[in-house]
Backbone as a ProteinNet text record, in pm:
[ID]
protein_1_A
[PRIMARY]
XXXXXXXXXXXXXXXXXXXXXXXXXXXXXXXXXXXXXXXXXXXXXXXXXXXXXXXXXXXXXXXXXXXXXXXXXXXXXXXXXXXXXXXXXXXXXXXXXXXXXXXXXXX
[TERTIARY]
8192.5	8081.5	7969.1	8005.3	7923	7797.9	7880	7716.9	7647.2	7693.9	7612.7	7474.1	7519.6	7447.7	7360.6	7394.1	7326.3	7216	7278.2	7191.1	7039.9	7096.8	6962.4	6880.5	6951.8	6846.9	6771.1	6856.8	6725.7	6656.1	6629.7	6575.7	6444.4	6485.7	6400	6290.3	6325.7	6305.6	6163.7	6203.2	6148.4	5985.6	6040.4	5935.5	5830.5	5913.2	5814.2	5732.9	5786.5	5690.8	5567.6	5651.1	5502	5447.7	5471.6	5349.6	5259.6	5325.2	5196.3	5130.3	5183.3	5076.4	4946.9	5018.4	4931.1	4818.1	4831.4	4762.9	4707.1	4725.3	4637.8	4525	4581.5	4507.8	4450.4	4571.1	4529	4620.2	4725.6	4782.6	4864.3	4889.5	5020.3	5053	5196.2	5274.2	5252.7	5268.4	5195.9	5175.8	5308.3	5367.1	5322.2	5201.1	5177.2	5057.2	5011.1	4818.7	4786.8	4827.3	4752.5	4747	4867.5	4897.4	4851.7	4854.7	4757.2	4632.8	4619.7	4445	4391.9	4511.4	4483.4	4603.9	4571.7	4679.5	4675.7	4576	4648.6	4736	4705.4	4866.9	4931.8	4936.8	5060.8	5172.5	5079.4	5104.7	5147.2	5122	5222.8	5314.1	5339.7	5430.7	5527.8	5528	5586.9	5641.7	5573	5624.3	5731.7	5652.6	5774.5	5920.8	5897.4	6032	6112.3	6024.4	6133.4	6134.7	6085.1	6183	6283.2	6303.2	6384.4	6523.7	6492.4	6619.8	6678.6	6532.1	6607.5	6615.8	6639.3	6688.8	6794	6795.5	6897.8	7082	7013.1	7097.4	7143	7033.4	7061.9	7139.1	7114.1	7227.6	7347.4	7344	7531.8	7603	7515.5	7576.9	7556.9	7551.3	7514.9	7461	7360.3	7264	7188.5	7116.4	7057.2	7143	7075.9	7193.8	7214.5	7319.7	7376.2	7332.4	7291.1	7228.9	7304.3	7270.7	7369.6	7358.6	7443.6	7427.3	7295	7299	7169.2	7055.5	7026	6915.2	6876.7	7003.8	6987.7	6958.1	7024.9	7003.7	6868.3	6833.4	6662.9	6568.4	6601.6	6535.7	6445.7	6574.2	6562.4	6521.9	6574.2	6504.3	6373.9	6314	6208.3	6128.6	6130.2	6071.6	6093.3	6158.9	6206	6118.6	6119.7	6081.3	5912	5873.9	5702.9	5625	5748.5	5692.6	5683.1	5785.9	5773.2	5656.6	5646.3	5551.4	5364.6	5382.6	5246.4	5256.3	5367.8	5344.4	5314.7	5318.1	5285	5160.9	5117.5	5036.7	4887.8	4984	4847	4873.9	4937	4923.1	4826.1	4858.7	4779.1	4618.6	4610.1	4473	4325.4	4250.3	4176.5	4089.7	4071.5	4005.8	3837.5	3828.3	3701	3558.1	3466.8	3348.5	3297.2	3205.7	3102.2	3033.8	2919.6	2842	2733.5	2748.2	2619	2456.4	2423.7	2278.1	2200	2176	2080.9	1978.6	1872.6	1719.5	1699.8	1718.5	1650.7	1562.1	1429.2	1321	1267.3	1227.6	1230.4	1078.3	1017.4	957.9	974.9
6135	6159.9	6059.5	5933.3	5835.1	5855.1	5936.1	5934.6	6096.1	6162.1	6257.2	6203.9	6093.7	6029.8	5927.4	5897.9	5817	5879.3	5995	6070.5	6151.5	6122.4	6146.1	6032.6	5924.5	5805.9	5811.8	5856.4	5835.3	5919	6040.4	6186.3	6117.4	6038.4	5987	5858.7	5789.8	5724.5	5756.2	5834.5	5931.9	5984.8	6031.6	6129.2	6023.8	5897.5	5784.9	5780.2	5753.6	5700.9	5793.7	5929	6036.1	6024.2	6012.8	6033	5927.2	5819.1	5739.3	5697.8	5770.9	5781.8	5876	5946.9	6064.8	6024.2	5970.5	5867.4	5772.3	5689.4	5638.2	5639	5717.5	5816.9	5958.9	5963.2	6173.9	6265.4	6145.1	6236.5	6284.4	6431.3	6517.4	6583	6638.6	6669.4	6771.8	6739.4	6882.8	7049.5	7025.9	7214.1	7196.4	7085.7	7151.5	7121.3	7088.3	7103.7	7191.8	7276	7468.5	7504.5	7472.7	7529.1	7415.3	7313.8	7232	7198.2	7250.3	7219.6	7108.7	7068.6	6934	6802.1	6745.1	6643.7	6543	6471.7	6348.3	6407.5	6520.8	6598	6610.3	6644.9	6678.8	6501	6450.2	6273.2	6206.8	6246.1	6239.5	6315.7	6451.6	6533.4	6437.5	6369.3	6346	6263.6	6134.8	6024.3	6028.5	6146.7	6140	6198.3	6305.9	6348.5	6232.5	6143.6	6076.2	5976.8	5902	5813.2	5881.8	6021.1	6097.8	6082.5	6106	6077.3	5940.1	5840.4	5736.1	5657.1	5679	5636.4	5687.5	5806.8	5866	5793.4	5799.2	5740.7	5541.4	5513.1	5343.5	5361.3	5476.2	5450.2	5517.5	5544.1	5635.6	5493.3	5423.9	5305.4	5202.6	5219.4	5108.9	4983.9	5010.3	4893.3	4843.5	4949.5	4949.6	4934.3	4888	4906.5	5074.6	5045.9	5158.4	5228.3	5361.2	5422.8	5603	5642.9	5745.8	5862	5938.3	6034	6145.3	6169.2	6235.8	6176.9	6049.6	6013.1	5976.7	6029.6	6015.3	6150.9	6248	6406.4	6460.9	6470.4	6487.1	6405.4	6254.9	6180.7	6212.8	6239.9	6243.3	6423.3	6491.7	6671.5	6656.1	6588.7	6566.6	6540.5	6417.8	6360.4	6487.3	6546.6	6587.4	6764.4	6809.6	6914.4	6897.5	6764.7	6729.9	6738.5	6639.7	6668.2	6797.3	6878.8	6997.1	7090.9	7061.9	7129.9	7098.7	6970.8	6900	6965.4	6968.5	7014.5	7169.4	7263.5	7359.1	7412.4	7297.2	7325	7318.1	7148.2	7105.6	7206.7	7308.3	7425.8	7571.8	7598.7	7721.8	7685.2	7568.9	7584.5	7593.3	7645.3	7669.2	7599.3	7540.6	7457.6	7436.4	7296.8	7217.4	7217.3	7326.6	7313.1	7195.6	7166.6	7041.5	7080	6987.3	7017.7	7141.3	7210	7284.4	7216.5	7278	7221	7312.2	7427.6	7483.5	7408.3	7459.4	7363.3	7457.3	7431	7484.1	7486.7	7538.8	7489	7460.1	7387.4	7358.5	7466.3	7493.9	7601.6	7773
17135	17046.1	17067.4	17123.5	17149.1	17240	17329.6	17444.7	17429.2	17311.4	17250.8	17152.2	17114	17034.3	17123.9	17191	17325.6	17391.5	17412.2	17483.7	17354.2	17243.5	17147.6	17138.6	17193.7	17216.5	17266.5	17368.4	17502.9	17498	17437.8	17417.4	17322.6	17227.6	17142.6	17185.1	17277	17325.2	17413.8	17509.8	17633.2	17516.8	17421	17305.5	17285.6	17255.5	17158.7	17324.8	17392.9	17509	17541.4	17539.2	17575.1	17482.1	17315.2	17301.4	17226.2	17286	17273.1	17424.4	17537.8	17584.8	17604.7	17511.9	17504.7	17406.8	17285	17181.7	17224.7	17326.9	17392.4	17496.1	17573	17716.2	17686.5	17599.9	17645.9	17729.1	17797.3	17937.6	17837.6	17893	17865.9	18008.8	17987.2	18070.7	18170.4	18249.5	18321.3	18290.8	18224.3	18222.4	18069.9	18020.9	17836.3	17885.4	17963.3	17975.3	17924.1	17973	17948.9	17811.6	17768.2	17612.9	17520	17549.5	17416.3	17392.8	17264.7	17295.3	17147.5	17133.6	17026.1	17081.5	17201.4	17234.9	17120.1	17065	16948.8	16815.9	16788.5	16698.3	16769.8	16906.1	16979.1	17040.6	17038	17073	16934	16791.6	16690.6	16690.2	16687.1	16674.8	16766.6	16902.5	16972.2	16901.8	16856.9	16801.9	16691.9	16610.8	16500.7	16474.2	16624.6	16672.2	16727.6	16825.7	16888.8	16790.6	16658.7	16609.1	16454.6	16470.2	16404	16498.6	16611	16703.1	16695.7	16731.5	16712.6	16568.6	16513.5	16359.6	16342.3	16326.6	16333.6	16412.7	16553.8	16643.3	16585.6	16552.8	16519.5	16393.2	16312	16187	16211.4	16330.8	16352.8	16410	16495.2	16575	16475.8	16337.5	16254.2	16261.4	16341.3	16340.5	16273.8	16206.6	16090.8	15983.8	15821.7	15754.2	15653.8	15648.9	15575.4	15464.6	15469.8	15362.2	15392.8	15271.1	15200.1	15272.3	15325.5	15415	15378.5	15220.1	15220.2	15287.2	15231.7	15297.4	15470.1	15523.9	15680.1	15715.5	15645.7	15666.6	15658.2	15469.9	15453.2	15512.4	15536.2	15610.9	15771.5	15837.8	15956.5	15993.3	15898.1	15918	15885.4	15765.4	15778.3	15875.2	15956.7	16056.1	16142.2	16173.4	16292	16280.4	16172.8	16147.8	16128.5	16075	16091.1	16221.8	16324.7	16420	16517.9	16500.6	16572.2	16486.3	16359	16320.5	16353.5	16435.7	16456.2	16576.7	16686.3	16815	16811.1	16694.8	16710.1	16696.2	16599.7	16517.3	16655.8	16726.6	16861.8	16946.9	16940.1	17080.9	17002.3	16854	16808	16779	16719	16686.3	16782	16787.9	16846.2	16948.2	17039.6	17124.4	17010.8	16991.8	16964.2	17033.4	16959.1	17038.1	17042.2	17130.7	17082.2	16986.2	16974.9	16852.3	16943.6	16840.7	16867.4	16896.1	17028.7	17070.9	17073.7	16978.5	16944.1	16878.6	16910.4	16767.7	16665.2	16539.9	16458.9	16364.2	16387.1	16364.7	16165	16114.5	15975	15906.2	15998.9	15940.5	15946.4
[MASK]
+++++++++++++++++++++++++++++++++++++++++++++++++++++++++++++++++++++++++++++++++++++++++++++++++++++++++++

């Protein structure tokens, strides 16, 4: 069971990294260029998935201290369900015009 949980580390881990580089730069992954058209929600969504994993994972290996299984459950579905809901949210919404450079005249 150990390196099931290991392996959500590193899953979480991997997440935190993309997306703060995505929060910092902008880069995203190759195969989500196309489909996102809001990367800094999609560079949280990332973040808060991967430290749902890893919290999660630090309180199975009790590193952290000990708190009540509800609050690891709603806790961590929370996080985990925010961020997939940010990554959806940065692929549907509509690409950002600039500002409009029409003139419009005051008389």
């Amino acid at each position: 069971m150990a390196w099931v949980v290991g392996a959500g580390m590193l899953l979480g881990l991997l997440f935190i990294a993309m997306g703060t580089a995505t929060l910092r730069t902008g880069w995203l992954l190759p195969t989500a260029r196309r489909h996102v058209t809001r990367p800094q929600l999609h560079g949280l969504g990332a973040l808060l998935m991967g430290a749902s994993l890893v919290l999660q994972s630090l309180l199975h290996f009790r590193v952290l201290p000990g708190v009540s299984w509800e609050v690891r459950f709603y806790g961590g579905n929370a996080l985990l369900l925010g961020g997939m809901l940010l990554l959806i949210v940065s692929q549907t919404l509509p690409l950002r015009r600039g500002r409009d450079h029409t003139h419009h005249s005051d008389a």
